[in-house]
N, C-alpha and C positions, 0 to 999 in steps of 0.2 A: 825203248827199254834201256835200263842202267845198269851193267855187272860190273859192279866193283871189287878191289881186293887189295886187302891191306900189303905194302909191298916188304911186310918185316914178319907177314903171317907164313907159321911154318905146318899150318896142318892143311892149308890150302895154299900153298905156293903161286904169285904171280906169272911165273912160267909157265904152270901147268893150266893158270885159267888160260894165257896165249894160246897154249898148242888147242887146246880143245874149242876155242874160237876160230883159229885158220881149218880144223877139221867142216868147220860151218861153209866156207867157201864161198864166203858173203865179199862181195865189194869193197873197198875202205874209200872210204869219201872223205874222210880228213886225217890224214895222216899225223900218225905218233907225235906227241907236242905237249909240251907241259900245260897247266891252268894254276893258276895265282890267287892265290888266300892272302889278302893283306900286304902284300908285296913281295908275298914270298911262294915257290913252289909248293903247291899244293900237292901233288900230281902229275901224272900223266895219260894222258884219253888221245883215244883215238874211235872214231864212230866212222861206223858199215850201212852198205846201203840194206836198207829195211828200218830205219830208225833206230839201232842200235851201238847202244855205246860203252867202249871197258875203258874204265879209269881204275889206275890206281891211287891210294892213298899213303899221301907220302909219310914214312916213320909211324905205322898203324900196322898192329897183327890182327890177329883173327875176329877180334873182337872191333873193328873198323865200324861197323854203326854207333 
């Protein structure tokens, strides 16, 4: 699974999707790290064990899809 969040979105805050992620108490299996769109930071993802993954998107608010 993919939970994304735009990192400039202010009615759902990147932090607060964090804190409610470590409430989960899932594994991380790839630690915090950017991913690349064209040469440039896209993001940043990090994925837990159960196949789960929170990326954020870089310079996107709430409207990120």
């Amino acid at each position: 699974m993919l939970f994304y969040s735009g990192d400039t979105d202010g009615a759902v805050p990147t932090f607060g999707s964090m804190q409610w992620i470590a409430l989960l108490g899932w594994d991380i299996i790839t630690s915090w790290g950017p991913y690349m769109v064209d040469g440039q930071v896209g993001g940043y993802y990090e994925v837990y064990d159960g196949d789960f993954t929170f990326a954020t998107v870089h310079g996107a608010g709430h409207m990120a899809p």
